[in-house]
N, C-alpha and C positions, 0 to 999 in steps of 0.2 A: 428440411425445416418443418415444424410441428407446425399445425394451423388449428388444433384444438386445444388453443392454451382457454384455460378456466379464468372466470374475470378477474380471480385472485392473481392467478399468475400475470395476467397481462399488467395490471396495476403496478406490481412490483418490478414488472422489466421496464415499464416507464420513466420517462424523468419525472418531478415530482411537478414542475406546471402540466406537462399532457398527461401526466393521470388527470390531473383537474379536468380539464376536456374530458376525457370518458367517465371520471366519475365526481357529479357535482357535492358530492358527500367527504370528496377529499377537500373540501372550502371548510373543513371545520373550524371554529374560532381558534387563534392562535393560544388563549386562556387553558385550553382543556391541556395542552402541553405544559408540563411542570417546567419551573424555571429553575437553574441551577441554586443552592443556597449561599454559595459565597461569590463574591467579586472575585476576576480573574486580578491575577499577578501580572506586573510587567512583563513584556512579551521581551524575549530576543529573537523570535523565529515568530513569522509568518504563515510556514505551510509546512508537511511534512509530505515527504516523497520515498514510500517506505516501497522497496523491490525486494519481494516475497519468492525465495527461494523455495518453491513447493516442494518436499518431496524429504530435506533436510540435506541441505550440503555437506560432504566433509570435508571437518576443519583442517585435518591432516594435507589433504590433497589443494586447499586454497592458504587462507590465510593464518594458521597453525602449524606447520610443517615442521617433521622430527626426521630430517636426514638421518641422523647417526642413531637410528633406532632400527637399523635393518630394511631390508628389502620384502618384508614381513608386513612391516608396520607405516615405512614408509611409501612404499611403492615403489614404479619408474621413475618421478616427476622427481626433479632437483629442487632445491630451494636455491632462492636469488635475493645480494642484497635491495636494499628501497632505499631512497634518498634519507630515509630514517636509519642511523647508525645501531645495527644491534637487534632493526627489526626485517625478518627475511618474510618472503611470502611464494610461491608457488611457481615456479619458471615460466607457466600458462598465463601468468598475469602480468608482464610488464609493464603495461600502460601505468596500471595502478600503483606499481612500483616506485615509481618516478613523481607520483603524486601521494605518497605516504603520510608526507607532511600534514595533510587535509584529512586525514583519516586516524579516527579512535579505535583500534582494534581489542574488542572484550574477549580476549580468551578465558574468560574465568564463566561463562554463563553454564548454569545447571538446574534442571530440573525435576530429573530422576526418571521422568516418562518415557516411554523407547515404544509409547502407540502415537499415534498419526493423529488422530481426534483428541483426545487428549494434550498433547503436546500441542499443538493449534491454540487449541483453547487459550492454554497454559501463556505462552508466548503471546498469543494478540490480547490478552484479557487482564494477565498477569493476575487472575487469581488463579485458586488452586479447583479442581474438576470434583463433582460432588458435592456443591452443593445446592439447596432450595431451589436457587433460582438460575437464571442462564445468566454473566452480566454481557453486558454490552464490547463489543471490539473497541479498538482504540481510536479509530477511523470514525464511528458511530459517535463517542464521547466527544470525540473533534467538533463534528458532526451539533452536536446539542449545545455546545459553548462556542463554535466560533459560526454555527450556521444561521440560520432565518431567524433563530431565537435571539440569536447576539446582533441582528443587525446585517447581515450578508446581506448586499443585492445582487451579485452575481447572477450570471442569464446559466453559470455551469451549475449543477447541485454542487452542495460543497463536500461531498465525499464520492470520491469516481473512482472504480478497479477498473485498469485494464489489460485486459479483455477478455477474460471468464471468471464469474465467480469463485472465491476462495474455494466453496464447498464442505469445509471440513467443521464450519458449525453456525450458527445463527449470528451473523455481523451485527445484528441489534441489540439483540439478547432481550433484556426485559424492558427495552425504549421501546415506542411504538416503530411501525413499520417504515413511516418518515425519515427515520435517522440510516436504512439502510444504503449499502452504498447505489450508485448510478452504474452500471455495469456495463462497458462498450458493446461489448462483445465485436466482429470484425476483427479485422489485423488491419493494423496501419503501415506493414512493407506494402499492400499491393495497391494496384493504379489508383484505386478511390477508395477509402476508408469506410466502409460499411457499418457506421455507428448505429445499433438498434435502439429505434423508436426516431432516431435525426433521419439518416441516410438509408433508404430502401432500395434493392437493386432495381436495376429496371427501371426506376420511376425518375423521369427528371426533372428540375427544379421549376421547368412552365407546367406540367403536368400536375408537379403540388399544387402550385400555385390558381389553377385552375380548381382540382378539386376544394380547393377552401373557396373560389368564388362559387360554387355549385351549392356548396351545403350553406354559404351563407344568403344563396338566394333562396333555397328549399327551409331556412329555419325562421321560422314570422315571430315563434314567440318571443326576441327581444325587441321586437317592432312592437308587438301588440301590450308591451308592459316594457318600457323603455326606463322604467325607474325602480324597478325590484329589485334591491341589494343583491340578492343573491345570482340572479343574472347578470346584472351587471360584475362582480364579484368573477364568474363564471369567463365574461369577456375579456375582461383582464387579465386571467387563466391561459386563454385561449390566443392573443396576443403573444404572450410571453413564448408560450410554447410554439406556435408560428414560428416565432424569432428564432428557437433553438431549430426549428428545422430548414429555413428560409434565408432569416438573417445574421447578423454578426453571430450568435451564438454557433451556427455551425461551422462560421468559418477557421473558429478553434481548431475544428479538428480537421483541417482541410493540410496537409501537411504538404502538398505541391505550392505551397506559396512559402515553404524553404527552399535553400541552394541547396541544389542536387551535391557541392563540396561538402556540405555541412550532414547533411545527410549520409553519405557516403564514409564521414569520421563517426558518426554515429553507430555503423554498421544495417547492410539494407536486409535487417532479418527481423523478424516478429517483435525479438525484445528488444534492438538498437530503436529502431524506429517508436516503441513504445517508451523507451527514457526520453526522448524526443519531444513525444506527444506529455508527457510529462513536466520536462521542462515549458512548455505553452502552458499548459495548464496553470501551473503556477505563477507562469506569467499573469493572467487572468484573473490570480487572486483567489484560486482553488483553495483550501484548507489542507485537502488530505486527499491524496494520492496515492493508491496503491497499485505497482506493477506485478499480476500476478504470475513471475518467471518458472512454468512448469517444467519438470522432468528430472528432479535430482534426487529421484528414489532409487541410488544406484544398488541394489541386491546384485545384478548381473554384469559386469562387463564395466565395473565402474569407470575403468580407466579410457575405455575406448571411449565410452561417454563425454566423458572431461576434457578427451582433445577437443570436441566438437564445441561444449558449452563452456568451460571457463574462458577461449578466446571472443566469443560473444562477450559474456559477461565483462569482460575486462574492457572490448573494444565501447559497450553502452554506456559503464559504471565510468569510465576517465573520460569521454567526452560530455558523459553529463555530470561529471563536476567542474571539468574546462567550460562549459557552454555557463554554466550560473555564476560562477565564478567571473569570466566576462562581461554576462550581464549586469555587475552587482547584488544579484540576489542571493549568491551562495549563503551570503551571511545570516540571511533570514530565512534561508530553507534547508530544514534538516532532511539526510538521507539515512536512513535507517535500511540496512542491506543484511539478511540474513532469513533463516528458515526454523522448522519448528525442534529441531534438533543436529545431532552433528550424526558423525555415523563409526558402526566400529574402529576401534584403532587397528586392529589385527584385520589383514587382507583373507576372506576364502578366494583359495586359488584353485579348489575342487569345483570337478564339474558337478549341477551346472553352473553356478557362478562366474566363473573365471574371470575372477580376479574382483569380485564384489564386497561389497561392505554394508552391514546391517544397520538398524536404528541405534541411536547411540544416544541418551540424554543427560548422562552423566556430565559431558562436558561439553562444549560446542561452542562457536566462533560467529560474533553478533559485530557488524561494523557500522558506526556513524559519523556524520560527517555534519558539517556548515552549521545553522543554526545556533552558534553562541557554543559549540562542541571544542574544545581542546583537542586538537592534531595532532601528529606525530607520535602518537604512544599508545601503547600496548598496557591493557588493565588488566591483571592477573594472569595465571600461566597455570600450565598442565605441566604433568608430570612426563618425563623421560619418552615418553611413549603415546600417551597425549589421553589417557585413558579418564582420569579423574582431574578434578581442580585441586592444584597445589599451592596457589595463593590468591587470594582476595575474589573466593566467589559470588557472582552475580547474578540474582535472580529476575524473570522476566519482568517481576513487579518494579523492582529498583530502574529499569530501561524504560517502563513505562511512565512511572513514575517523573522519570528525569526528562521525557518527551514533553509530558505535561509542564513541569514547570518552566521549559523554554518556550511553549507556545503561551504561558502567562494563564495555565489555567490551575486553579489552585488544587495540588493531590487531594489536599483534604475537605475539596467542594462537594455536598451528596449530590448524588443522581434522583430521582425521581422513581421511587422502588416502587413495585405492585401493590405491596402490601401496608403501604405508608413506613416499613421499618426504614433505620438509617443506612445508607451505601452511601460509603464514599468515594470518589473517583479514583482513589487507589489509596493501596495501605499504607499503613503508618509510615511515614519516611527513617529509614535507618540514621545513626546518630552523624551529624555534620551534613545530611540530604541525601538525596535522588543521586548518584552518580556524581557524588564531591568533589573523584578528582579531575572529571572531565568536560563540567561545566562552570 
């Protein structure tokens, strides 16, 4: 673990009450923050819970599959029917099978980019790469309309990845550094959930507790000025953030006060346990959640890969629509599951590859669920082979686009630009809206 992080760095891996504590200059007036210019729209969704497929999944080998294109194009994996008549998905995925009904499958998504950062961009931004300025993620926009500026009191930030940064570009973009997300980091399979900046190894919770009586016997300045806003401002701060590491707020992420059953349907690996820690979150009243699901940049060995990760995926993705669904929340939290591109349709079966598949952006397979989403149906299709979009292409702006208008935030609200030009929180919505037919 680094121990020379820069005070910038440390700031930013903060939550945003204990940056307050180390830096009294994050108490800036909430005023210098621009406010959105339009009212939000009626909400049908609450929070989003987007599981970010790093790496770019392919559609062929999950939820686009072309059996009768060869053993070329299709690979080993079979396709299997889904409780949806007509729609097949990946033999590795069963679970999800059987819960089709609850799922929008986009095969029509294109964006032409087949790079990693670009594509990134491309997809969480839904603009296009090039230009002026950097815009803000969709997590971030969540972030500035449903967080501290709209009212949030939530003890979580209202935008948390877990559990390592995206990486692949600035989550803020041109919002200030506030709107970035809370980054766990830790895994939540193991014994105790190592959430940085809450949970430190080694230290136990009489030992915090102890050191906050230590420095609050060693600090006299709010004795000696007991009524100076900005001190007092400061203890407030410092309170809160206490809480996130002390009280209720960590117990969020305390995931042994689930049933070891419930757990166990989850799957007790990295990512089960983080759809998990997800579904709490949003219990909680989160905004925006993101699971950052690494390793599906299959160049090599794609398939050997896929045994290991589509039965994860399938065992996280259907108990965490079973578990919100249960709860009643399904319906106000959308699941947005998908990566920054798809991947060749033709298999190299040459060493070294064998049996790998390259970036592909032409076409590629985006799935959503709960949140006011129309189920059971598949929005445009691929060609024979799965290479290009053969009806009703969708582009990442139209998915983000359609996110915002069910969390009630208006597409054509501005953001808060550098240079006082106009940005709006996404582009012009195409004729009939954002995703017509599946909201």
């Amino acid at each position: 673990m680094r121990t020379n992080l820069t005070r910038r760095e440390l700031l930013v891996r903060l939550p945003p009450a204990a940056a307050a504590i180390a830096l009294p200059g994050a108490l800036l007036p909430r005023a210098q923050a621009a406010t959105p210019a339009a009212p939000s729209r009626a909400a049908k969704a609450k929070s989003v819970i987007q599981i970010w497929l790093w790496g770019g999944p392919p559609h062929l080998d999950t939820f686009d599959p072309k059996p009768e294109a060869g053993n070329d194009y299709a690979g080993p994996f079979k396709a299997i029917e889904t409780n949806v008549p007509g729609l097949r998905f990946c033999e590795l995925l069963p679970l999800l099978a059987k819960q089709a009904d609850k799922l929008a499958v986009i095969r029509g998504m294109t964006h032409g980019s087949n790079a990693h950062e670009t594509a990134t961009y491309m997809v969480q931004t839904g603009r296009p790469s090039g230009e002026r300025v950097i815009y803000p993620g969709t997590g971030a926009v969540v972030s500035l309309f449903k967080g501290a500026d709209a009212g949030y009191t939530g003890q979580i930030p209202p935008y948390v990845v877990l559990t390592a940064p995206l990486g692949r570009f600035d989550e803020a973009g041109f919002l200030s550094a506030r709107y970035k997300p809370f980054v766990t980091g830790g895994d939540p399979s193991q014994p105790r959930f190592m959430v940085e900046g809450i949970v430190a190894e080694g230290i136990t919770d009489k030992r915090q507790r102890d050191r906050r009586e230590l420095l609050g016997a060693l600090n006299s300045l709010p004795r000696a000025l007991p009524k100076n806003p900005t001190l007092q401002a400061l203890a407030r701060s410092e309170e809160a953030a206490y809480d996130m590491i002390l009280g209720d707020g960590a117990k969020v992420f305390d995931l042994s006060t689930e049933s070891d059953e419930l757990r166990e349907r989850y799957g007790r690996t990295k990512f089960g346990q983080c759809c998990l820690m997800a579904r709490r979150l949003v219990e909680k009243g989160v905004p925006y959640v993101t699971i950052n699901y690494e390793g599906w940049d299959t160049h090599k060995d794609n398939f050997t890969t896929l045994r290991r990760k589509l039965p994860e995926l399938d065992k996280g993705f259907a108990t965490l629509l079973e578990d919100l669904d249960g709860r009643g929340i399904l319906s106000t939290t959308v699941i947005w599951c998908g990566g920054e591109f798809g991947r060749t349709p033709r298999v190299d079966w040459s060493a070294p590859w064998n049996g790998g598949r390259g970036h592909w952006g032409n076409a590629f397979t985006t799935v959503l669920a709960g949140g006011g989403i129309r189920g059971g149906q598949a929005l445009g299709s691929t060609d024979a082979r799965g290479a290009e979009v053969k009806e009703r292409p969708v582009s990442p702006a139209e998915v983000i686009g359609g996110l915002y208008t069910l969390l009630g935030i208006d597409p054509q609200a501005t953001l808060p630009h550098p240079q006082g030009e106009t940005a709006r929180v996404a582009p012009e919505p195409p004729a009939g809206g954002f995703l017509k037919e599946l909201i």
